[in-house]
KEKE-3310 file (N, C-alpha, C; in steps of 0.2 Angstrom, whole numbers, plus 5000, padded with zeros to 4 digits):
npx = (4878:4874:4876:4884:4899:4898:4901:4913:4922:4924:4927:4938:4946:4946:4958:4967:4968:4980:4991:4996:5000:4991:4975:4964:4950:4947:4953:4946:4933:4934:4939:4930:4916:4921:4922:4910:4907:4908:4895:4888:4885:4874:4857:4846:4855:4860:4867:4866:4854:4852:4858:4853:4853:4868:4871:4861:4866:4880:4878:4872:4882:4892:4887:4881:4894:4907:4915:4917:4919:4931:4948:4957:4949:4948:4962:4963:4953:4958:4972:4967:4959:4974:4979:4972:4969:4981:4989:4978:4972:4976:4966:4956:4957:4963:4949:4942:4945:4940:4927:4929:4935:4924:4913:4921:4921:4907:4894:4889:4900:4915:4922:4939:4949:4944:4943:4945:4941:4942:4934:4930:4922:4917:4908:4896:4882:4874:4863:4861:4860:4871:4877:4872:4877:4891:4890:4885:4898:4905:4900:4902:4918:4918:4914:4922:4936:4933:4931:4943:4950:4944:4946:4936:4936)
npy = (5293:5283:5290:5299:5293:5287:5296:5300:5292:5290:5304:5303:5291:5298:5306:5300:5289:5289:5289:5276:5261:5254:5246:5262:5262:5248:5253:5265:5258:5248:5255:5264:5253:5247:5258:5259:5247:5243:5246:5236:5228:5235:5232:5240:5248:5254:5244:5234:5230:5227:5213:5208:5195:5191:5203:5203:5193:5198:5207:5201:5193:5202:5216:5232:5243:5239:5226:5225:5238:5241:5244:5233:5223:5229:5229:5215:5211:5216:5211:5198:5199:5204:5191:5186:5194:5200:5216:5224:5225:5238:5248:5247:5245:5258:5261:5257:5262:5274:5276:5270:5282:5294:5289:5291:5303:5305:5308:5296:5289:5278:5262:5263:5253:5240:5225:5236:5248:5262:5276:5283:5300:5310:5326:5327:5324:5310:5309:5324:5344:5347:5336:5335:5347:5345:5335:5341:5347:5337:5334:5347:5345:5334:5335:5348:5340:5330:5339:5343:5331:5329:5338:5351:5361)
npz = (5717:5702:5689:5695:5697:5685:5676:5682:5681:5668:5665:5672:5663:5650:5654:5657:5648:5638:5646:5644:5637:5630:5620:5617:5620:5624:5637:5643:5643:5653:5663:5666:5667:5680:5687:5692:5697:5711:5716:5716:5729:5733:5734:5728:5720:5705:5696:5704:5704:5691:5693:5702:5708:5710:5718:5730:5738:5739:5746:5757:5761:5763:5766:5763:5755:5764:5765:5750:5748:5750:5752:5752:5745:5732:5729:5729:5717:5707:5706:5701:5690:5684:5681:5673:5663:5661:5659:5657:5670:5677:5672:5677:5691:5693:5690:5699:5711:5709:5711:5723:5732:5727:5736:5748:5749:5752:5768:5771:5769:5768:5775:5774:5774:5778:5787:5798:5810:5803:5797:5782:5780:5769:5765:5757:5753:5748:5730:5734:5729:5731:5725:5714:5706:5707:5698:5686:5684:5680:5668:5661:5660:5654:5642:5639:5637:5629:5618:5616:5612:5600:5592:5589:5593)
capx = (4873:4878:4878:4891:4902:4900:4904:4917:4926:4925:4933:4946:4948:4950:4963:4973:4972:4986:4997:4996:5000:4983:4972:4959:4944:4947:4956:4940:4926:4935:4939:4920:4913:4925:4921:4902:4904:4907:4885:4885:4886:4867:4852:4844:4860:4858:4872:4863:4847:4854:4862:4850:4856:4873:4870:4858:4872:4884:4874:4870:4888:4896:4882:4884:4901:4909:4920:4916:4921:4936:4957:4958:4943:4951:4967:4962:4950:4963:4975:4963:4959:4980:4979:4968:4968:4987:4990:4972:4971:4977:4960:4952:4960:4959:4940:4938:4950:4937:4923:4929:4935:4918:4911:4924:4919:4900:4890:4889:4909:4917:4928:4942:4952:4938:4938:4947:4933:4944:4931:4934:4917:4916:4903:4893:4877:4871:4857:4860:4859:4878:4880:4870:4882:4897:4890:4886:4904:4909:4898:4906:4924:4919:4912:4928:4942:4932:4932:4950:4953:4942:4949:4932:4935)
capy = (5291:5278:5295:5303:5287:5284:5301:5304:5287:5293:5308:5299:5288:5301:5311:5293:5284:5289:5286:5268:5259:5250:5250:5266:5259:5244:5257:5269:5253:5244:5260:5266:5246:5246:5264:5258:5239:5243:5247:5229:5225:5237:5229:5244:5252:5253:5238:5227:5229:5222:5209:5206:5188:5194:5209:5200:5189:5200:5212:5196:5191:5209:5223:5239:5250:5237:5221:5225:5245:5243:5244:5224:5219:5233:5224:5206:5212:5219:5203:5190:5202:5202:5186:5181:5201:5204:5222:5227:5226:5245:5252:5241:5246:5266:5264:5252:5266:5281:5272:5270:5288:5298:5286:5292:5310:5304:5307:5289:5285:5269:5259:5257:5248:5236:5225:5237:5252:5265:5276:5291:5301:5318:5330:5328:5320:5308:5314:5331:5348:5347:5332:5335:5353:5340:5331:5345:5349:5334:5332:5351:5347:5330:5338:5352:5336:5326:5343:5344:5326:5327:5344:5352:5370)
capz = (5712:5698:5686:5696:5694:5679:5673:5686:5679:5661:5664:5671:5657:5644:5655:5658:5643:5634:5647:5645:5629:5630:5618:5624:5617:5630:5644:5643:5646:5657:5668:5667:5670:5686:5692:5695:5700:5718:5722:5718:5735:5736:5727:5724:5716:5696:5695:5710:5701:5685:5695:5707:5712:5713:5721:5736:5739:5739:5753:5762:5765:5764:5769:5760:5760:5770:5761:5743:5747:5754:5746:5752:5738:5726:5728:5728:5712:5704:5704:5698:5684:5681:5683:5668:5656:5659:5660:5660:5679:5677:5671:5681:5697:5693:5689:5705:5716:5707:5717:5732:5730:5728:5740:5754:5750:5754:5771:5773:5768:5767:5777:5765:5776:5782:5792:5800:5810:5802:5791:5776:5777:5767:5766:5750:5755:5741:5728:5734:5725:5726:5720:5706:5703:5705:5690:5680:5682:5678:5663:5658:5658:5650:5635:5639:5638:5620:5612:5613:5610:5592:5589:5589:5594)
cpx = (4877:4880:4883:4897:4903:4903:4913:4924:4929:4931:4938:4951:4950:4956:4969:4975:4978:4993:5000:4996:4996:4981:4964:4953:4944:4948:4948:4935:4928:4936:4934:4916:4916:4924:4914:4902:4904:4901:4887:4881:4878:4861:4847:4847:4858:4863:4869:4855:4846:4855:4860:4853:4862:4873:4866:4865:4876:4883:4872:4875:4891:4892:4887:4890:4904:4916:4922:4918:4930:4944:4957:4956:4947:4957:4968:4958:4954:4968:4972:4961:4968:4982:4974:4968:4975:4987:4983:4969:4975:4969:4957:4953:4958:4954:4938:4938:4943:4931:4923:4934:4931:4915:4914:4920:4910:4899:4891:4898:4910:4921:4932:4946:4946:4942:4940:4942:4935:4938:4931:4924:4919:4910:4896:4888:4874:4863:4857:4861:4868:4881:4881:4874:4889:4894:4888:4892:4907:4906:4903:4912:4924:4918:4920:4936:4938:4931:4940:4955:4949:4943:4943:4932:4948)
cpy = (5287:5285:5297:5298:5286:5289:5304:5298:5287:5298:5307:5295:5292:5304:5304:5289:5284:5288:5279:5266:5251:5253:5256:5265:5255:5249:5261:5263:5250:5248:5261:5260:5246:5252:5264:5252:5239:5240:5242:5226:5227:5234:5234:5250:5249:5247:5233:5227:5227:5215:5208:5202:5191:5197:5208:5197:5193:5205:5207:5193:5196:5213:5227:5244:5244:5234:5223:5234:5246:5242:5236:5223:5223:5230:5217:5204:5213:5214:5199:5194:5202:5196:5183:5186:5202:5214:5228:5228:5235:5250:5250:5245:5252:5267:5261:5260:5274:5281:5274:5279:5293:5296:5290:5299:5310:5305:5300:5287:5280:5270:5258:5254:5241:5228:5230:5245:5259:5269:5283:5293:5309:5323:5331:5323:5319:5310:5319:5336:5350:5343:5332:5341:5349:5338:5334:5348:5346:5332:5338:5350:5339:5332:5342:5346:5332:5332:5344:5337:5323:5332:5349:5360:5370)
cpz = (5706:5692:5688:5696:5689:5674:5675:5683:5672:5659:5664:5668:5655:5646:5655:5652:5640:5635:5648:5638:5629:5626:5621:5623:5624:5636:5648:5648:5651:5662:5672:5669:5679:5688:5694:5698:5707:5722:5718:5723:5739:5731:5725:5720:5708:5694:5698:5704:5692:5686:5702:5711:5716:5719:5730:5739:5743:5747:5760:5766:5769:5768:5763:5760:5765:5764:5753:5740:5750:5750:5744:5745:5734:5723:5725:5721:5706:5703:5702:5691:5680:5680:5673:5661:5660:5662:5660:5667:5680:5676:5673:5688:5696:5693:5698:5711:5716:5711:5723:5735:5733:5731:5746:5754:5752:5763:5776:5775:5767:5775:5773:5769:5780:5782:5796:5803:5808:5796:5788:5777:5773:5768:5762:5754:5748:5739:5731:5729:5725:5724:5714:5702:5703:5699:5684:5677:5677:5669:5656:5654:5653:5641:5633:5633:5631:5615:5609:5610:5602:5588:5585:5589:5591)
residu = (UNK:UNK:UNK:UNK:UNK:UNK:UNK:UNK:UNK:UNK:UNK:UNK:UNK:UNK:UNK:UNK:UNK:UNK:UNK:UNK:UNK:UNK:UNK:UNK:UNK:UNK:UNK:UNK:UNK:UNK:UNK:UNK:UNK:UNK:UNK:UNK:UNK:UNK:UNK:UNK:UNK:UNK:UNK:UNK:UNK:UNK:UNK:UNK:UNK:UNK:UNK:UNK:UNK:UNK:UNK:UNK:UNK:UNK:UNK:UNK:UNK:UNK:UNK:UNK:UNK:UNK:UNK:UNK:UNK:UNK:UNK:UNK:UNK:UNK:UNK:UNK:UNK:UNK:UNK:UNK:UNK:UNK:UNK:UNK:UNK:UNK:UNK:UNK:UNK:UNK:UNK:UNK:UNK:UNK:UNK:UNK:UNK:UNK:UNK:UNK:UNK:UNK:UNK:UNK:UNK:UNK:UNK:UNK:UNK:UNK:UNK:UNK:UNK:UNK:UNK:UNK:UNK:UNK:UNK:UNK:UNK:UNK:UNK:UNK:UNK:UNK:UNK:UNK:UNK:UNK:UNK:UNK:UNK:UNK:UNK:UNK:UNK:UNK:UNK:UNK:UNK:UNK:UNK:UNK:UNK:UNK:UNK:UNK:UNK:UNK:UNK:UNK:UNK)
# end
């Protein structure tokens, strides 16, 4: 689900920013932007359905979980972003990696080596009642991790 993405890339920003002398402002949005853009590739993903055109496209050349999920693209995304933002191809790349990640742990899976028929499935069947307990965790330690970084408790 785009929420477990988008939360699960968050986390991961707050835990990584620091160790990059990026500004975190930037490292944060550009982690979280790149730990959702993958579902592009679906037109009824909450990114494809902003981005219909794209998103058609992109389903029409690739298919789902195929080209657009796999290291290659992450790779080859992640250079053309160094290529023109410098040293922001790091938050970029973690958020993209965050993706294709929680993806692998899916039912469905990915191929991350695609073209290759090699494929990572997990256990977690999407929209289920432990995904949704995954995203409450992940909401928890989110809440946990901006307490201690605004010095709340």
């Amino acid at each position: 689900m785009f929420k477990t993405h988008l939360m699960f890339s968050f986390l991961l920003a707050l835990i990584l920013y620091k160790y990059f002398d990026l500004s975190p402002y930037l490292f944060i949005v550009i982690l979280v932007l790149a730990g959702t853009l993958p579902d592009i590739d679906h037109s009824k993903s909450f990114i494809g359905r902003r981005f219909f055109i794209i998103s058609w496209i992109a389903n029409l050349f690739f298919g789902h979980r195929k080209l657009i999920h796999s290291l290659f693209f992450a790779i080859f995304l992640a250079f053309l972003v160094k290529l023109f933002f410098n040293i922001y191809y790091i938050p970029f790349f973690l958020g993209y990696l965050s993706h294709l990640f929680l993806d692998s742990l899916t039912k469905q899976g990915i191929r991350l080596f695609y073209p290759f028929k090699f494929k990572i499935s997990g256990f977690i069947k999407t929209n289920s009642l432990l995904e949704k307990l995954f995203l409450l965790a992940l909401f928890t330690l989110i809440i946990i991790k901006l307490s201690k970084i605004i010095y709340i408790f």
